[in-house]
N, C-alpha and C positions, 0 to 999 in steps of 0.2 A: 172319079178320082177320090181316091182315099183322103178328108176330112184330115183336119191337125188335132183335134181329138182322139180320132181311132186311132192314129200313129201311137199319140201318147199314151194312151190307155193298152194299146195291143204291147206296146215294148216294156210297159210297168208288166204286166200281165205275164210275159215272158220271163221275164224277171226274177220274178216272185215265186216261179215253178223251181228253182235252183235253192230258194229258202227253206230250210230245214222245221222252222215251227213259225205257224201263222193262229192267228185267232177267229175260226170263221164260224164264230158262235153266231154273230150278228145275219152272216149268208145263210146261214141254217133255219134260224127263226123265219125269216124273212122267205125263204123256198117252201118252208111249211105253212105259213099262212096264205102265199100262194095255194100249197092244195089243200086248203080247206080245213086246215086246224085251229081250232075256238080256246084259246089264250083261258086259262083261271082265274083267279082272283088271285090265285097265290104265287102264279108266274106273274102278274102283272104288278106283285108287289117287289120279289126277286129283281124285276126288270128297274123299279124306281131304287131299289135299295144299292141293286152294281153302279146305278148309274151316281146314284149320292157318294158311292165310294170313292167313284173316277175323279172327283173334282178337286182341282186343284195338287194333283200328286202325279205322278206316275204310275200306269194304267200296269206296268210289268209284272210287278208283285202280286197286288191282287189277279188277274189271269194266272197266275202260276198256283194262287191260293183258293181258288172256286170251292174245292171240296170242304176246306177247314170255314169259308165265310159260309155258304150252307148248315154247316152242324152249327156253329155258333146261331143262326139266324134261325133255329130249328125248321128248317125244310123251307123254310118262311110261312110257316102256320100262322096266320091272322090272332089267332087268339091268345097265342100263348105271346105272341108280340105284343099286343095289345096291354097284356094283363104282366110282362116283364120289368122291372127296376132297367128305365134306359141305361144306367149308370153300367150296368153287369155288360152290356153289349157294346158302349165306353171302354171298360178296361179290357174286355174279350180282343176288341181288336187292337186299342193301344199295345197290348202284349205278345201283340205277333207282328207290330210294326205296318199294321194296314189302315191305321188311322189318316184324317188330315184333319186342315186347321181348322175346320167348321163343324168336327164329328160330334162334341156335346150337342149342338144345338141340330145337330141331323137328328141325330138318334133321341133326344126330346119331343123333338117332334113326329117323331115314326108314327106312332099311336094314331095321331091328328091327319097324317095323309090316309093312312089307310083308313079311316071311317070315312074320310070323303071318296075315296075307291066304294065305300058300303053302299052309300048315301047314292052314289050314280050308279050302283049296281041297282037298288030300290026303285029308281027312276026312269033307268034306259032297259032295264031287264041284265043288261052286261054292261061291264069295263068294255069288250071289245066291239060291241054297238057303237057304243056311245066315240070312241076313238078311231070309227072306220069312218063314221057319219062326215067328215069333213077334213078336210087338207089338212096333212102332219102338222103345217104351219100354225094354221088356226087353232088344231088341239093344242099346240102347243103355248099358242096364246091365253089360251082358257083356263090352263094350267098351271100357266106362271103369274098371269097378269093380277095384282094384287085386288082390282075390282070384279074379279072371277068369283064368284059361287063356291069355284071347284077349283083355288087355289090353294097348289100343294105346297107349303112353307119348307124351306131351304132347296127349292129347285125352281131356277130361271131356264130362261127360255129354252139356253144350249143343253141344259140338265134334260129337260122334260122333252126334247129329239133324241135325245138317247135313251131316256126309258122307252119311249115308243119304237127306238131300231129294237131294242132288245124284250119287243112283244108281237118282231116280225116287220114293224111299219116298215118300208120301202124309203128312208128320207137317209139325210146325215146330222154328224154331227161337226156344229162350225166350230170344233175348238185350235189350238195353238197354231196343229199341225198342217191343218186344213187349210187356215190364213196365209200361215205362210208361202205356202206351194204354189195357192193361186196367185199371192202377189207375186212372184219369182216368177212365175207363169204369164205373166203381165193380164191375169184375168178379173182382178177385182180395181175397183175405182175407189177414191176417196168417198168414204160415207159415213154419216151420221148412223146409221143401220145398217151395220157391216155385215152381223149372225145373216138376218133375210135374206141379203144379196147375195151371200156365199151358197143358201139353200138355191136359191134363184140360176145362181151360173150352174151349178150343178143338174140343175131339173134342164135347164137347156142343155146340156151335153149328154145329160140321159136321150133330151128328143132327137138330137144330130148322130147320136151312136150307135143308139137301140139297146145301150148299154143302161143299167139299172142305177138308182142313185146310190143305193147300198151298197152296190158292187165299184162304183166311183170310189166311193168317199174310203173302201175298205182298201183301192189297190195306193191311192194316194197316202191314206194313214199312215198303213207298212211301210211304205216308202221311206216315209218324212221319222218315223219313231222311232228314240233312241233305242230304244230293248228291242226293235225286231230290225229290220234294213240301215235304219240310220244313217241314208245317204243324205237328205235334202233338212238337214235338224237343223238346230240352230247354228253348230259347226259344220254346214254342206260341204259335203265332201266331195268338189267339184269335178276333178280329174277322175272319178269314178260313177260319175252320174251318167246315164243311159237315157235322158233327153235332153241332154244339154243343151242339144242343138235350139230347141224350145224356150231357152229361158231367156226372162228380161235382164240382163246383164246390170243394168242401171239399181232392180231393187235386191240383188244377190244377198246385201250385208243385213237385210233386213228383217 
């Protein structure tokens, strides 16, 4: 018998084939390190820098602007970052309106993650050793966690899951969209450590599916995001949702 997972997942999935523009940057990376493609130093700094962008704003703008945050970030060349006035890369993005409220002190600190990207390249031989050697979780603990070696300043936990989706890693990310779904979905509990538990029910539905967590967290995003589906957003738009049947009626408004 067909699982209430695959239900879920096969009718988003269906879905999703009728949507005219998807972002399947993250399924792409993620199929390529599948076969066997070894990540840069300079994609793996791309990967921290989309993912500093995403936080706290609206993921739309920027996907529509890759090409213009590329030139501005020159290609993401290490040195010329390095050796740039953060301020110029401030008003670069203020000016196109792809800023948020934490961008001085992202971009202050760019210089200072990427020598600690140097420093574990020095030490593991690669960025992408050192970030396969153990569960997304735990890199991502190493990365955030302020008694880290190799913590990267202005990116926590949920920051440092998506730099890692976006150098291929197979995990998600728990932010707004995700929370919400699963609670509507009656699948998360009250917690003190919600981010973990949300990677947690997801890796279990990856085991009961055969479905990937990347490939979860991407068909639910779309679902829940205002700029692409924006069925299940913060206004769900119930009479048009395609599992209804599935949801917890009780946390709808939440």
């Amino acid at each position: 018998m067909v699982n209430k997972y695959s239900q879920i997942l096969y009718t988003l999935s269906e879905f999703l084939k009728d949507y005219p523009k998807l972002d399947i940057s993250i399924l792409e990376a993620v199929e390529a390190r599948k076969n066997g493609k070894h990540f840069s130093i300079e994609e793996h700094i791309k990967g921290m820098i989309f993912s500093l962008l995403s936080n706290q704003r609206d993921w739309g703008a920027i996907y529509e602007n890759k090409k213009v945050i590329e030139q501005i970030f020159f290609n993401f060349d290490k040195d010329q970052l390095k050796n740039i006035d953060y301020t110029y890369l401030v008003n670069a993005l203020k000016s196109r309106k792809l800023a948020n409220r934490s961008i001085n002190a992202q971009m202050q600190n760019l210089k200072y993650n990427i020598e600690v990207f140097e420093q574990i390249e020095k030490e593991y031989r690669s960025l992408d050793y050192f970030i396969t050697a153990l569960k997304p979780t735990a890199v991502a603990v190493l990365f955030a966690s302020k008694e880290s070696p190799y913590k990267l300043k202005q990116m926590k936990f949920a920051l440092v899951l998506e730099y890692l989706r976006n150098v291929g890693i197979d995990t998600a990310k728990p932010d707004v969209h995700i929370v919400r779904i699963l609670k509507r979905l009656g699948l998360l509990n009250k917690s003190n450590n919600e981010e973990k538990q949300i990677i947690n029910v997801l890796e279990k539905i990856s085991l009961e599916t055969g479905i990937s967590v990347s490939k979860i967290d991407f068909l639910l995003w779309h679902y829940c995001s205002e700029k692409f589906c924006n069925i299940c957003s913060a206004n769900p738009k119930c009479s048009q949702c395609v599992i209804k049947e599935f949801c917890n009626k009780e946390e709808i408004c939440l």
